[in-house]
TORBA-563344 format. One record per residue (C-alpha): residue number from 1; x, y, z; residue in three letters; chain. Coordinates in pm, whole numbers. Layout:
ATOM     k       px       py       pz     r   c
ATOM   NUM        X        Y        Z   ALA   A
...
This chain:
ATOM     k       px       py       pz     r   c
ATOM     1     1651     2496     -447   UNK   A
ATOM     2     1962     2337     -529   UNK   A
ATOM     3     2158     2392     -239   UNK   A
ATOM     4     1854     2248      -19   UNK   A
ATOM     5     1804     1903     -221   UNK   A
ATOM     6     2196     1892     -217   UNK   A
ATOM     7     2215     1917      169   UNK   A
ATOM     8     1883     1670      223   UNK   A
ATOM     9     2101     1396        0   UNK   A
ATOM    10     2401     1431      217   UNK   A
ATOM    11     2154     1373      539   UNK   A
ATOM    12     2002     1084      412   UNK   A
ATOM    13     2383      906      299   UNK   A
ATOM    14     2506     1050      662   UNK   A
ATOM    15     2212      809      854   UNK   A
ATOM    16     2273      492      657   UNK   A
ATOM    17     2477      240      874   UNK   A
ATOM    18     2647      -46      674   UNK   A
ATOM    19     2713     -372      855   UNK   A
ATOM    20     2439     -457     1076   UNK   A
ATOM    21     2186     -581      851   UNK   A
ATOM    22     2480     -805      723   UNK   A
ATOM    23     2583     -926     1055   UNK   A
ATOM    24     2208     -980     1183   UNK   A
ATOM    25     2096    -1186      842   UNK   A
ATOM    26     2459    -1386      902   UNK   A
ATOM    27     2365    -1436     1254   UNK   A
ATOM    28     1967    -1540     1159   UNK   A
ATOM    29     2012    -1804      853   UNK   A
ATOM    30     2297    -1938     1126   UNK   A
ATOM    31     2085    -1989     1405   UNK   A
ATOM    32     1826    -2132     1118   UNK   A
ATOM    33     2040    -2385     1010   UNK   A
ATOM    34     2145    -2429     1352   UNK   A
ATOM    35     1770    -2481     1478   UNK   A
ATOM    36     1729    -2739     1251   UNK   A
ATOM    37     2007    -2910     1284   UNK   A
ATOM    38     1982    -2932     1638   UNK   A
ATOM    39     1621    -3058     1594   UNK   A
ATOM    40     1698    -3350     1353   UNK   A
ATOM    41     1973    -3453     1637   UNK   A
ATOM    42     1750    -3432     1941   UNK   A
ATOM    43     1507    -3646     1714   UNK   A
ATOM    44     1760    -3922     1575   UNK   A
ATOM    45     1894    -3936     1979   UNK   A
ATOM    46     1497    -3914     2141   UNK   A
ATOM    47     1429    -4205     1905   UNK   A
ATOM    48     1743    -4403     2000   UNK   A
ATOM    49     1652    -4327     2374   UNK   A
ATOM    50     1259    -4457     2320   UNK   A
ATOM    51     1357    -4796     2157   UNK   A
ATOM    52     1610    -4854     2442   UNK   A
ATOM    53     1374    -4796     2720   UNK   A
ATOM    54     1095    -4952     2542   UNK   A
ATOM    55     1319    -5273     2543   UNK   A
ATOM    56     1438    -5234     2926   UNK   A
ATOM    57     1056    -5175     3034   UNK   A
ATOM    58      920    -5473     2832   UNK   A
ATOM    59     1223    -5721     2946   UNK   A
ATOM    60     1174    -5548     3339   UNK   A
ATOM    61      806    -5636     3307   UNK   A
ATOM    62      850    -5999     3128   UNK   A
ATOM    63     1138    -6084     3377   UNK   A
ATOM    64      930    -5981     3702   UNK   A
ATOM    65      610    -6153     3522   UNK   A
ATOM    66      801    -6513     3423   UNK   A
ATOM    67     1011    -6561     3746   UNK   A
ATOM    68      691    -6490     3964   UNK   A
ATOM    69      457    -6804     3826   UNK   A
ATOM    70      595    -7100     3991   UNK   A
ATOM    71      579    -6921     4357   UNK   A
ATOM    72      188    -6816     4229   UNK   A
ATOM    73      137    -7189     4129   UNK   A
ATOM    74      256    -7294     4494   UNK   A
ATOM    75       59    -6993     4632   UNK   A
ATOM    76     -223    -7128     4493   UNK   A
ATOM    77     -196    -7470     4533   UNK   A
ATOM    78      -96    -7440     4924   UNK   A
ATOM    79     -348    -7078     4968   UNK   A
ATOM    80      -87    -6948     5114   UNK   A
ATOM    81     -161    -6594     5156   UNK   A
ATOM    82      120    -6470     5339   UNK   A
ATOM    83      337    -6632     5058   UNK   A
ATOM    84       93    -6432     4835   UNK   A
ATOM    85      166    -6094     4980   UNK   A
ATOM    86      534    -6180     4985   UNK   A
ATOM    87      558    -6232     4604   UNK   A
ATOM    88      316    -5902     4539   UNK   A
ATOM    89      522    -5687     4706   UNK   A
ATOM    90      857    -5855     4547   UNK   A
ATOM    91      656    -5769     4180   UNK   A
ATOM    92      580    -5417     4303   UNK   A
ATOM    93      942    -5315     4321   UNK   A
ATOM    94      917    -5246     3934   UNK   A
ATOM    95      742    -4933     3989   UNK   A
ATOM    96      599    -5015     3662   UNK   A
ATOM    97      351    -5274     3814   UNK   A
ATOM    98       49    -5066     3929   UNK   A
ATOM    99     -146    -5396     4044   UNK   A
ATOM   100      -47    -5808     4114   UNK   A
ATOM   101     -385    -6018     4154   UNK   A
ATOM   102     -402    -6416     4200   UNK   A
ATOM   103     -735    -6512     4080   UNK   A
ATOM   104     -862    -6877     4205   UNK   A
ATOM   105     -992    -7064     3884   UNK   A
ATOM   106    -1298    -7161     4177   UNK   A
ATOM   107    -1345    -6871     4398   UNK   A
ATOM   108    -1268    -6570     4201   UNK   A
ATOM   109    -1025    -6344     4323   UNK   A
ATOM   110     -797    -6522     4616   UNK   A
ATOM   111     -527    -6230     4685   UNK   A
ATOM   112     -464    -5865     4565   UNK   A
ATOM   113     -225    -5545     4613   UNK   A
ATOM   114     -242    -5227     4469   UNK   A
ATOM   115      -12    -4929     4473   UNK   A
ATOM   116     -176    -4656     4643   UNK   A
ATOM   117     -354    -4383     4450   UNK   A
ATOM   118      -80    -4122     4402   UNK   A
ATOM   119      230    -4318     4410   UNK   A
ATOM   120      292    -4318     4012   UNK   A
ATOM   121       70    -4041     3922   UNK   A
ATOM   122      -43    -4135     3580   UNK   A
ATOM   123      -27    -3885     3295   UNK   A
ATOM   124     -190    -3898     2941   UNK   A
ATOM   125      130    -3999     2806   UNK   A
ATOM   126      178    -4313     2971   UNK   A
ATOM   127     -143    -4404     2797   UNK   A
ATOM   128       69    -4393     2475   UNK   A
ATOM   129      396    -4493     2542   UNK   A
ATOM   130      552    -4790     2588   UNK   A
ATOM   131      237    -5002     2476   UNK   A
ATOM   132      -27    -4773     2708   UNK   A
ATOM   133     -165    -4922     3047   UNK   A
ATOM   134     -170    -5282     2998   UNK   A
ATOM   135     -353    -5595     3213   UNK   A
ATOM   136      -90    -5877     3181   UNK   A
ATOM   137     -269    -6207     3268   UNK   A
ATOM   138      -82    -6537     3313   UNK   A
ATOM   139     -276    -6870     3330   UNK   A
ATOM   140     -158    -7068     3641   UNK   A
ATOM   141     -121    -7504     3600   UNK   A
ATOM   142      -95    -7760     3844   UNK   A
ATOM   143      266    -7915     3684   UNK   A
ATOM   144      119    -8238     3943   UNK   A
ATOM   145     -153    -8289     3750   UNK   A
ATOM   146     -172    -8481     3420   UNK   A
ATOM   147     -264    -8336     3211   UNK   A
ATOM   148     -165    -8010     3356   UNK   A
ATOM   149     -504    -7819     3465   UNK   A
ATOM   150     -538    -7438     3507   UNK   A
ATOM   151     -591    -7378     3886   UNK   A
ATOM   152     -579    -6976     3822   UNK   A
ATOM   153     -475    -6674     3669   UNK   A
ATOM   154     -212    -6397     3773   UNK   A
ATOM   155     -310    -6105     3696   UNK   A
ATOM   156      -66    -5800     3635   UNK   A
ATOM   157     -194    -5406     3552   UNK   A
ATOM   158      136    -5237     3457   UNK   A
ATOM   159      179    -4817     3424   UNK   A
ATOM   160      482    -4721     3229   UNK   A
ATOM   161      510    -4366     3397   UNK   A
ATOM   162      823    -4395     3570   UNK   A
ATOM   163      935    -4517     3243   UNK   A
ATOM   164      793    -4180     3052   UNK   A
ATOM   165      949    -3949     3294   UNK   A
ATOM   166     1276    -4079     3260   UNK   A
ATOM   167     1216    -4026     2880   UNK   A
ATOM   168     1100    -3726     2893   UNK   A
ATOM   169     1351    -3592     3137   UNK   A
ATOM   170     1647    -3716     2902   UNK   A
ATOM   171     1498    -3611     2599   UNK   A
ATOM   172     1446    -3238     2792   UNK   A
ATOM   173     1813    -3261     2893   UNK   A
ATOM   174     1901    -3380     2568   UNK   A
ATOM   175     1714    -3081     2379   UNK   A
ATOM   176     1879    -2837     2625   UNK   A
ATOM   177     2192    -2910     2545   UNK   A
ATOM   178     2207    -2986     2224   UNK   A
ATOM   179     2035    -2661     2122   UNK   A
ATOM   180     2249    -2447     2375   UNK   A
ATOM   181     2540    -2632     2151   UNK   A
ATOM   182     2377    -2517     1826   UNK   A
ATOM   183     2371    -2124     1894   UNK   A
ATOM   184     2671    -2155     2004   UNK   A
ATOM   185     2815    -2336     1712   UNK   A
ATOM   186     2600    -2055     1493   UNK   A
ATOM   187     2695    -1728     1687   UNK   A
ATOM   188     3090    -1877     1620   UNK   A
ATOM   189     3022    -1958     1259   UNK   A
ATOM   190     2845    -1639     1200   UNK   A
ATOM   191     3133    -1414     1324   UNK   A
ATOM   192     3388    -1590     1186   UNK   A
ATOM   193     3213    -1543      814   UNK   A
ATOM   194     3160    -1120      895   UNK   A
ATOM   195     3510    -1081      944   UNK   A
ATOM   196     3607    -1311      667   UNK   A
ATOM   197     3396    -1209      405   UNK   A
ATOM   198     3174     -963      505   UNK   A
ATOM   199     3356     -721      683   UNK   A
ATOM   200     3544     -594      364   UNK   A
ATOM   201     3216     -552      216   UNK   A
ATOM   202     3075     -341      472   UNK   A
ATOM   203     3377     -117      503   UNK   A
ATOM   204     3356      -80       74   UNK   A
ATOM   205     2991        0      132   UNK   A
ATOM   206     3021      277      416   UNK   A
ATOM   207     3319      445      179   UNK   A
ATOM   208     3051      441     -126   UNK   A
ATOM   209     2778      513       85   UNK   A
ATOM   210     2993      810      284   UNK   A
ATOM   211     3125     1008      -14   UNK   A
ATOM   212     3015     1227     -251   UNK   A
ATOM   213     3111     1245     -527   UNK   A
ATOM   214     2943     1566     -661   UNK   A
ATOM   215     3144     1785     -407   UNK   A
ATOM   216     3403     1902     -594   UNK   A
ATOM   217     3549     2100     -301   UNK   A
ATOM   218     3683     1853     -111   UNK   A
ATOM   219     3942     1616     -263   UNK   A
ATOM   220     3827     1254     -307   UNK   A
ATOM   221     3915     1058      -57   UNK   A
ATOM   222     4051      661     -116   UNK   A
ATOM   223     3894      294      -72   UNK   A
ATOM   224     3955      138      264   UNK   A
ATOM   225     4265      -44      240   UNK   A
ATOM   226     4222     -435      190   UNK   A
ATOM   227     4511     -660      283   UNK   A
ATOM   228     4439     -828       -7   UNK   A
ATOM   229     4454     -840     -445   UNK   A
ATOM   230     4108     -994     -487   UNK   A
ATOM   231     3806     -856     -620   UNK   A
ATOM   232     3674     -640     -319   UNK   A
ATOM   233     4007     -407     -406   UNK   A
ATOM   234     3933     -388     -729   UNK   A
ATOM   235     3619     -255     -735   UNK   A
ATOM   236     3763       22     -461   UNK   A
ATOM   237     3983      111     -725   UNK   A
ATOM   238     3708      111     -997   UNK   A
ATOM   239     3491      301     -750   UNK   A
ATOM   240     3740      612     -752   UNK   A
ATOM   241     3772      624    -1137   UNK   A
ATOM   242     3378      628    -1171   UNK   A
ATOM   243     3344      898     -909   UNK   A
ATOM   244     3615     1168    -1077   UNK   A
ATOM   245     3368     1065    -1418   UNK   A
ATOM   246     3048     1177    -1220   UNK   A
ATOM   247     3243     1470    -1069   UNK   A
ATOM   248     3279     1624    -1460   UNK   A
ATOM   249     2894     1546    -1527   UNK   A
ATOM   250     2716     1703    -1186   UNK   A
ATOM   251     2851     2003    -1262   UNK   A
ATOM   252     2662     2056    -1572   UNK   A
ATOM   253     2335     1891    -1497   UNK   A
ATOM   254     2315     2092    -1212   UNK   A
ATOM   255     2335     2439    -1393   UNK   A
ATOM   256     2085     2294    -1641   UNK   A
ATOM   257     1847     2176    -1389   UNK   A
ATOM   258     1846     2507    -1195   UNK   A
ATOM   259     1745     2673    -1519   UNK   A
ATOM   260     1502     2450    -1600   UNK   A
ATOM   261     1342     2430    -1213   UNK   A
ATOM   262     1329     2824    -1247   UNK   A
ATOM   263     1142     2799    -1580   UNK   A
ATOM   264      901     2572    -1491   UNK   A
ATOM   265      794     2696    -1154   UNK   A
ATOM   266      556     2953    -1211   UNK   A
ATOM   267      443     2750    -1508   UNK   A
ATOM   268      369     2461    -1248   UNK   A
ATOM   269      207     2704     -998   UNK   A
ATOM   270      -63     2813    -1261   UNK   A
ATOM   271     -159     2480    -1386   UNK   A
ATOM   272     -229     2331    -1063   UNK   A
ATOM   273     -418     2648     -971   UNK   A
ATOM   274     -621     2529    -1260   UNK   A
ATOM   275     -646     2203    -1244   UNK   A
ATOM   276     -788     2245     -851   UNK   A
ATOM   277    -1049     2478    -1025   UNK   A
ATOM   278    -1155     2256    -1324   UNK   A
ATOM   279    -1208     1958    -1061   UNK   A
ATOM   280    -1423     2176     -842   UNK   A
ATOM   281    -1598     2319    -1152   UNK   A
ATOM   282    -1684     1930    -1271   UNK   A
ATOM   283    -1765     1798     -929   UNK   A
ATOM   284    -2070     2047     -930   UNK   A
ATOM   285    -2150     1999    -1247   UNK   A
ATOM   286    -2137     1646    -1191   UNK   A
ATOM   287    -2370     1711     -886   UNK   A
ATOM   288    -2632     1952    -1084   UNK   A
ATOM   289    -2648     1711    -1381   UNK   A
ATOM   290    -2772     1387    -1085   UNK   A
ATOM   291    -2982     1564     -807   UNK   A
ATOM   292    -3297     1761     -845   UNK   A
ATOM   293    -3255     2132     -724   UNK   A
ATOM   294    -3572     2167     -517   UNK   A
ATOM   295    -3589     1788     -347   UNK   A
ATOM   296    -3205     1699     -314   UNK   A
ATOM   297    -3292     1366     -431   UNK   A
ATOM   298    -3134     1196     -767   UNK   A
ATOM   299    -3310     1338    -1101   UNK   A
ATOM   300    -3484     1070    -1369   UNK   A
ATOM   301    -3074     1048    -1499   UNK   A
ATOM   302    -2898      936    -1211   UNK   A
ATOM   303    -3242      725    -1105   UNK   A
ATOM   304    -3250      549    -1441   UNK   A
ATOM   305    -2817      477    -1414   UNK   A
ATOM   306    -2817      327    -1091   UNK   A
ATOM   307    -3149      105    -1241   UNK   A
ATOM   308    -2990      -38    -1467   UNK   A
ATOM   309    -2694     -134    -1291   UNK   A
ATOM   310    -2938     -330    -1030   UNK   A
ATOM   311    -3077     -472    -1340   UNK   A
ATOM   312    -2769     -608    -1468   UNK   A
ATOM   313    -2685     -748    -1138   UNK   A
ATOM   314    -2997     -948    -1158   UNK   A
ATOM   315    -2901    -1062    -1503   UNK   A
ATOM   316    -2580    -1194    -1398   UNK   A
ATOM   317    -2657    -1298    -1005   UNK   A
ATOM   318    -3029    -1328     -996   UNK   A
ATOM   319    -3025    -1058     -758   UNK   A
ATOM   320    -3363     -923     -728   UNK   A
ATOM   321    -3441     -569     -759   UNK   A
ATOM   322    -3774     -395     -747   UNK   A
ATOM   323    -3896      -10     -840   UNK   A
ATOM   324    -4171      203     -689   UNK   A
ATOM   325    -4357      472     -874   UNK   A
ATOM   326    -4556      692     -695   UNK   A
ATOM   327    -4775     1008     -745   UNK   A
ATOM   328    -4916     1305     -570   UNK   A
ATOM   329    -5345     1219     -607   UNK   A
ATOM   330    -5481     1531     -743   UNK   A
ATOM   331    -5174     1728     -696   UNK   A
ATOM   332    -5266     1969     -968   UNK   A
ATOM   333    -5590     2066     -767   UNK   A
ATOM   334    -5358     2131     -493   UNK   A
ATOM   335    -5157     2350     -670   UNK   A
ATOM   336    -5427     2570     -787   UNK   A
ATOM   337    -5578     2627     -472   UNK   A
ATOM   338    -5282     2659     -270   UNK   A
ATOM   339    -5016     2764     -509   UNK   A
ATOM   340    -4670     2649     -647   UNK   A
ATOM   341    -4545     2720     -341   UNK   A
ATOM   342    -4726     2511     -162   UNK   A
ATOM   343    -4681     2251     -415   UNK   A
ATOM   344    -4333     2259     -378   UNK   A
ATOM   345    -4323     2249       -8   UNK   A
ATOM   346    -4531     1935        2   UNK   A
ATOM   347    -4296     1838     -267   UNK   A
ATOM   348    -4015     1900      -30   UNK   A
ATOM   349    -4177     1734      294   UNK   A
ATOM   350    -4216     1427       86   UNK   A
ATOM   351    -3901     1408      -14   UNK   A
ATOM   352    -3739     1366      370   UNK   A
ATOM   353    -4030     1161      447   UNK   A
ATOM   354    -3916      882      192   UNK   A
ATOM   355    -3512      973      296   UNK   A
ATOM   356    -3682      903      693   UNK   A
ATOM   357    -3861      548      569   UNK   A
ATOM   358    -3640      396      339   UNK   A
ATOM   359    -3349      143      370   UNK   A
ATOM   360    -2955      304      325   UNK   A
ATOM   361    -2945       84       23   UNK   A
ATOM   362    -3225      224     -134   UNK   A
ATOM   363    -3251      503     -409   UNK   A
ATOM   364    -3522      716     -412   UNK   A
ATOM   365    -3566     1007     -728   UNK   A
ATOM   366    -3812     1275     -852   UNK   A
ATOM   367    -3844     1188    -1172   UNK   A
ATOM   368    -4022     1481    -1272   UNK   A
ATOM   369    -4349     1746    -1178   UNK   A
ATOM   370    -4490     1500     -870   UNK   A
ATOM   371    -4395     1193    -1003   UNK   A
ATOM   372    -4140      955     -744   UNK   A
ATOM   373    -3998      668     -766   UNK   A
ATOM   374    -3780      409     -570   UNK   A
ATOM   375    -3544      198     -651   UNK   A
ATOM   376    -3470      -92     -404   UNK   A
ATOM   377    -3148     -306     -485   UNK   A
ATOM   378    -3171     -671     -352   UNK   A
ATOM   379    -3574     -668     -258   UNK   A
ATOM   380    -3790     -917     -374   UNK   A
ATOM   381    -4151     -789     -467   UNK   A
ATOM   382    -4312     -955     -120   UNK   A
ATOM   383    -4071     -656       72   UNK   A
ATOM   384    -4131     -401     -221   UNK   A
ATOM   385    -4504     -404     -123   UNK   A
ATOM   386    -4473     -375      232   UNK   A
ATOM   387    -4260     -114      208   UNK   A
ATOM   388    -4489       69      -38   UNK   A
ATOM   389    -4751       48      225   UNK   A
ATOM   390    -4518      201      465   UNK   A
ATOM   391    -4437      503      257   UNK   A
ATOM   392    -4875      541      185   UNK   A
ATOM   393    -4924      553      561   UNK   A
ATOM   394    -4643      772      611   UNK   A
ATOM   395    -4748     1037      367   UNK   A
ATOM   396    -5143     1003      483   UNK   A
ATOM   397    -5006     1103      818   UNK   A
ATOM   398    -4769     1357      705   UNK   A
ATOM   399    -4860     1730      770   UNK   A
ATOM   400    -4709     2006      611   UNK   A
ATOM   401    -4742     2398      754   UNK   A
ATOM   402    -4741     2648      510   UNK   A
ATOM   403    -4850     2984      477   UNK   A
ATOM   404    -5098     2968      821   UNK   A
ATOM   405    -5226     2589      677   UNK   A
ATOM   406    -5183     2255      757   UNK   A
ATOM   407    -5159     2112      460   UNK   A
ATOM   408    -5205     1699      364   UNK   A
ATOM   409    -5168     1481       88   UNK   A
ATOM   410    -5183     1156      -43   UNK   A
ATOM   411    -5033      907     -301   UNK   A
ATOM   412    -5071      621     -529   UNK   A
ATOM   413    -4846      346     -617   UNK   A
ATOM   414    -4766       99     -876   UNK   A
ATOM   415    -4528     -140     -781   UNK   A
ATOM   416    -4285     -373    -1026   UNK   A
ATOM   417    -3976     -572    -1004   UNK   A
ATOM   418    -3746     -876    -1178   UNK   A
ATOM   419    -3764    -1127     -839   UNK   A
ATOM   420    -3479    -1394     -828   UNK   A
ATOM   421    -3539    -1772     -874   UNK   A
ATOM   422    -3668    -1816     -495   UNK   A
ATOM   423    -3933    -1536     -575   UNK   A
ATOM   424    -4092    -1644     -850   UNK   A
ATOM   425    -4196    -1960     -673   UNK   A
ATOM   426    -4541    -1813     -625   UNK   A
ATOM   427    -4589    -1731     -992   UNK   A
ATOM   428    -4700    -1928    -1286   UNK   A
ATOM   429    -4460    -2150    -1500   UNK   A
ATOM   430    -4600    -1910    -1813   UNK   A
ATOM   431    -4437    -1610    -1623   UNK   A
ATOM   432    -4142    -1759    -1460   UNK   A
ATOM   433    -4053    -1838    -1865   UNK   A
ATOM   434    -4122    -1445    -1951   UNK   A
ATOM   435    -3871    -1360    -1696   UNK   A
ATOM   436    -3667    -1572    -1830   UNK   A
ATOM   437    -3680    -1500    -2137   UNK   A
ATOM   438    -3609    -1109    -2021   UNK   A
ATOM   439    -3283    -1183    -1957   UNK   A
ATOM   440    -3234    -1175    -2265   UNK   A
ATOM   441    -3288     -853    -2403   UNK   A
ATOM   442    -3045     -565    -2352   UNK   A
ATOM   443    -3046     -384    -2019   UNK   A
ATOM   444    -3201      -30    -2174   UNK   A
ATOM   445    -3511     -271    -2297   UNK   A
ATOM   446    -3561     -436    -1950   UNK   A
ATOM   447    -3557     -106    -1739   UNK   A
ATOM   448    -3837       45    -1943   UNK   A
ATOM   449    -4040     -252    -1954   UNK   A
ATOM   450    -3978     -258    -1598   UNK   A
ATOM   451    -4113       94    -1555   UNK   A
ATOM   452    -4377       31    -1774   UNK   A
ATOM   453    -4514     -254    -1599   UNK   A
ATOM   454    -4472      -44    -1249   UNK   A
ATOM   455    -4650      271    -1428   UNK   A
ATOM   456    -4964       53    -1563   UNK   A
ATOM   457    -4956      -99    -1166   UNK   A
ATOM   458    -4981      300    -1080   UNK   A
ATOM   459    -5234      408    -1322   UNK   A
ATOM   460    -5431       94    -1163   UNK   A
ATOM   461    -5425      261     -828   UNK   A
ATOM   462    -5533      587     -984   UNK   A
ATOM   463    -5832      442    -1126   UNK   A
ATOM   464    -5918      207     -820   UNK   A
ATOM   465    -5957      495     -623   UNK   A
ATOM   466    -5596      651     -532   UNK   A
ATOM   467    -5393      644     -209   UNK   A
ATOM   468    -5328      225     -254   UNK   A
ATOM   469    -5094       49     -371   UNK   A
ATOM   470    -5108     -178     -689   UNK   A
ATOM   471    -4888     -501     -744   UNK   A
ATOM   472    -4784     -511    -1169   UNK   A
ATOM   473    -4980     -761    -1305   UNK   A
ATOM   474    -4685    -1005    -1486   UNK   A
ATOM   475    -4926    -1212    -1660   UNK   A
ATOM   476    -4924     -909    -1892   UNK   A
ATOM   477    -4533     -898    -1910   UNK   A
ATOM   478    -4471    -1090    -2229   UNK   A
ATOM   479    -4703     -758    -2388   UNK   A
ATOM   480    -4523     -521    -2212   UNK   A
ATOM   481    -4229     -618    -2340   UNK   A
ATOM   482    -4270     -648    -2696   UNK   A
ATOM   483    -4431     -325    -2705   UNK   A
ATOM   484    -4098     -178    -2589   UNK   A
ATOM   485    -3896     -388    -2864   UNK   A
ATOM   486    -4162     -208    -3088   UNK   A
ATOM   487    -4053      158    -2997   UNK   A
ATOM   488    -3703       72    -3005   UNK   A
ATOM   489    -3740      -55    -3375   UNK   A
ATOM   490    -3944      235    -3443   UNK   A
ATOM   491    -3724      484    -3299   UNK   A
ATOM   492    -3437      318    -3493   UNK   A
């Protein structure tokens, strides 16, 4: 055992590899800080670039705008329209004016030119940038006329594109470069620090990491040798003096813990052995204490546990929850004529009829003789009904072969439940304050006023004729309740 936990050790030192890690988090935090860096530059410079455009676009356009009104006053004045189409095109060399328009003050529009669709495509930044698509217009005056009169208006649509694609192609170039710059700068900054700092580390680390001290057959072997008397050599010499101290101590524990490993084994063999059987022992003792032998379905026990968690969930949540009690009509007839056979095979056949109708969530339980019941987590007492009136029809239709007859039966049920706030819209303001005021008792009180309210709703159906179902009646709660504080107190 020794020998084999010795030699798995010296695998898992062999397979370590110093260095890497070191170099890759040097190389990472450098790019990083290089990233950044290189983004705050690109942003200081694509700021710089943006004002300076933004002045040389707006002092383009203003230039081109202020030189061309006298010849549109003339144009104007004289209808000239060759003169018109002269000074349009002259505007329309600053690719930033999309359209040049000379509108008469009495007919309307006297002369216009437009770049053709496709010439500056227009993208959603020019929208944006450098004031968006703008409509310049420039009131034209008679200077012959006093006072001067408007004769017209020149009107000027300007596109910055050409402007945002010279941006954005410096700012790409700009970007490019500047980051290419950056990992280079990191990638030299990073290997300069390994073999500065780093490397002497690393080559410590592999010499602790490569030797053993606990093999006393081979001598031990020396710290790498570090140019210089800093701390790194230090610690290599501290290194070999803890290392002959370890070398004294293995020895020893080792004996010890061979002894002790040799003791212990068998002692560790038996008491799992045991353990594995006591778990298997309690798991089905676990399962014989919560399921009834003959149906498979949870005993009155495990019914009454899981009904008063759904209880307390209602407490805290107003979740609703509601129960169903049924029972076999005349089931002790049907024993005596048929026999306890019988008896239980109808008992059985109901039992995987209720597994086939029910929800996932719900819980149904013998509770005892031919007495059922079904607990249904999260159902207000609407549902609970319905689904009572699915399991009557179910077992009215169910036929059970036994013994060379065909066997049927029927059952009665009494159905209760605490509804949440939304349910108890249809009852009383009386009863909506007993179910309040339920909530206040302890958990053990409200499940058996609960059952007794759903067993009163059964013994209802009994009397009413059998095979029906029977809603509780909660005007009667408030009764139904105290009489269970009363057999508490009495019990007590």
């Amino acid at each position: 055992m020794a020998k084999q936990s010795d030699q798995k050790h010296d695998d898992v030192l062999a397979g370590l590899k110093l260095g890497s890690t070191i170099a890759a988090r040097q190389l990472k935090y450098s790019l990083i800080l290089a990233t950044i860096l290189g983004f705050v530059i690109v942003g200081v410079r694509g700021f710089q670039d943006y004002e300076w455009l933004e002045d040389v676009y707006h002092q383009g356009t203003q230039r081109s705008t202020s030189s061309s009104v006298a010849v549109a006053t003339q144009i104007l004045t004289n209808r000239d329209l060759e003169l018109a189409e002269v000074m349009a095109r002259g505007m329309m060399n600053n690719r930033s004016i999309a359209r040049v328009a000379l509108l008469n003050a009495e007919d309307g529009i006297f002369f216009e030119l437009k770049r053709p669709a496709g010439e500056v495509p227009t993208s959603r930044w020019a929208e944006k940038m450098f004031g968006g698509l703008q409509t310049i217009v420039v009131p034209v005056r008679d200077p012959n006329k006093q006072p001067a009169t408007t004769i017209g208006e020149m009107v000027v649509d300007l596109n910055p594109q050409v402007f945002v694609s010279a941006y954005m192609s410096r700012l790409s170039w700009s970007f490019l470069s500047t980051m290419v710059l950056a990992v280079l700068m990191a990638a030299v900054f990073a290997g300069m620090s390994y073999f500065v700092f780093s490397r002497p580390l690393v080559r410590l680390g592999n010499y602790l990491v490569k030797s053993d001290p606990t093999d006393d057959k081979r001598p031990l072997e020396m710290p790498p040798h570090h140019r210089y008397d800093d701390e790194v050599q230090l610690l290599g010499s501290v290194t070999v003096g803890l290392f002959g101290m370890i070398r004294g101590q293995v020895g020893q524990l080792r004996k010890a813990r061979d002894e002790l490993q040799n003791a212990n084994i068998n002692l560790e063999a038996r008491v799992e052995q045991r353990t594995k059987e006591l778990n298997e022992a309690m798991k089905k003792l676990e399962v014989l204490a919560s399921t009834d032998p003959l149906t498979e379905l949870p005993n009155r026990r495990a019914y009454l546990g899981r009904q008063e968690e759904a209880i307390s969930i209602w407490c805290r949540r107003d979740t609703p929850v509601s129960i169903i009690l049924l029972d076999i009509d005349r089931f002790k007839s049907f024993n005596d004529t048929y026999g306890h056979q019988a008896g239980d095979a109808v008992l059985v056949e109901l039992a995987k009829t209720m597994q086939r109708t029910l929800r996932m969530i719900d819980v149904p339980a013998r509770l005892g003789g031919e007495e059922f019941a079904v607990l249904l987590p999260g159902e207000e007492l609407e549902g609970a009904m319905k689904l009572a009136e699915r399991l009557r029809v179910a077992f009215e239709e169910t036929r059970v072969e036994f013994g060379g007859n065909t066997l049927s039966f029927t059952s009665s049920f009494g159905v209760s439940g605490l509804p949440s706030k939304f349910g108890m819209t249809g009852f009383s303001d009386d009863v909506v304050r007993q179910f309040d005021a339920l909530k206040n008792r302890e958990i053990s009180e409200i499940s058996t006023t609960l059952y007794s309210m759903a067993d009163s709703a059964l013994y209802l159906a009994k009397e009413s004729g059998r095979n029906r179902c029977e809603l509780a009646d909660f005007h009667e709660l408030r009764e139904h309740a105290n009489a269970v504080s009363s057999d508490v107190l009495a019990d007590d």
